[in-house]
Structures are given as structure tokens and as C-alpha cells.
N, C-alpha and C positions, 0 to 999 in steps of 0.2 A: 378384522374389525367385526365382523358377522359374528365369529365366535365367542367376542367382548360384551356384544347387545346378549347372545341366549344367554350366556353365563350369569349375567345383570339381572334379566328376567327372572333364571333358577332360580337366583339370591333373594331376590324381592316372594316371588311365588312361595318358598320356603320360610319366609319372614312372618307371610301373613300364617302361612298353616300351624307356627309351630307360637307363634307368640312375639318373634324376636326381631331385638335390633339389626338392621342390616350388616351394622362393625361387630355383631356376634357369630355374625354367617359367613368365612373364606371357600373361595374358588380353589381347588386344587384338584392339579392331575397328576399321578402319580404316574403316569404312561408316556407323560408327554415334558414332565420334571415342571409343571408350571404349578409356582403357591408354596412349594411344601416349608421353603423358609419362613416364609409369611405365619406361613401355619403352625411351625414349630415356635416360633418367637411370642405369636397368642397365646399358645395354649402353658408356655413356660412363665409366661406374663399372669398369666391366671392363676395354675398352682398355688398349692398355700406353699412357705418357705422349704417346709421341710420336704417335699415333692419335686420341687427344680433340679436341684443335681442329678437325680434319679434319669429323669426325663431328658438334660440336657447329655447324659451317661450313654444313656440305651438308644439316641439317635443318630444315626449316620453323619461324620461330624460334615458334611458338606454341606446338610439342610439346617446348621447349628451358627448361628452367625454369633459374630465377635458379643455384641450387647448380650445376644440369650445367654454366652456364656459365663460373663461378667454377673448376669442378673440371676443365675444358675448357682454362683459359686456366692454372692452377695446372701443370697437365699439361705445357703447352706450353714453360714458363718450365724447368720438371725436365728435362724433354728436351735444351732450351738448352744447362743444363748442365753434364748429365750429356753432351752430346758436345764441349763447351768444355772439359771437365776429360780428355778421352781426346787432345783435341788437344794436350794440354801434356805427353805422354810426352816 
């Protein structure tokens, strides 16, 4: 529980220094396996279309949950296209 309150604090402390919302800030320990799903699913969430398959490609599929992959490949299909429909000018 102790390490749930520093963690909280980090997030907040880093909030105020950098600008940001706290739901823009994740906790993750690489050492300790805590987050990293978490972490893979925002930042797959984030990407623009055409960068999710990439990202959900080059991640260890363990930190890659079902939705990032669905929304990885959803991604991929938008991309398609969205540059199919530029080539029909």
C-alpha cells in the first residue's frame, strides 16, 4: 500500500512539473512487471491509425491485451483507407 501512496505522489508531482493530466501520467515498473499493459494500451490508444499495428507488432505479446490488439488492427484497416480514398483523387 505504501508503494501505491509514492507512486500516486510521483504521478501528481510529475503532473504539476510537466503540465499534465494525471490519466496522461502511468505508473510502470518494468523490473517488477507492474503497468506495462496499462501502458501499452494508452500509448496504442494514442497513436494515430497508421502507428498501432506497428507498435502493437514490436511489443512483447504479453503486455499487448486483446482490445490493444483489436484497436491495433482496427487502426491498420482506417489507415488502408483512409490512403485508398486519397488515391482516388
Amino acid at each position: 500500500m505504501l508503494q501505491t501512496h509514492h507512486l500516486q505522489e510521483k504521478r501528481m508531482l510529475l503532473s504539476g512539473w510537466f503540465d499534465l493530466p494525471l490519466t496522461r501520467i502511468r505508473a510502470v515498473s518494468s523490473e517488477y512487471g507492474y503497468g506495462p499493459e496499462e501502458l501499452v494500451n494508452k500509448v496504442i490508444h494514442t497513436l494515430p491509425n497508421q502507428k498501432k499495428r506497428g507498435m502493437a507488432r514490436g511489443t512483447k505479446a504479453k503486455h499487448v491485451s486483446l482490445s490493444a490488439r483489436q484497436e491495433s488492427a482496427q487502426g491498420l484497416w482506417e489507415a488502408i483507407e483512409t490512403w485508398s480514398s486519397r488515391q482516388g483523387r
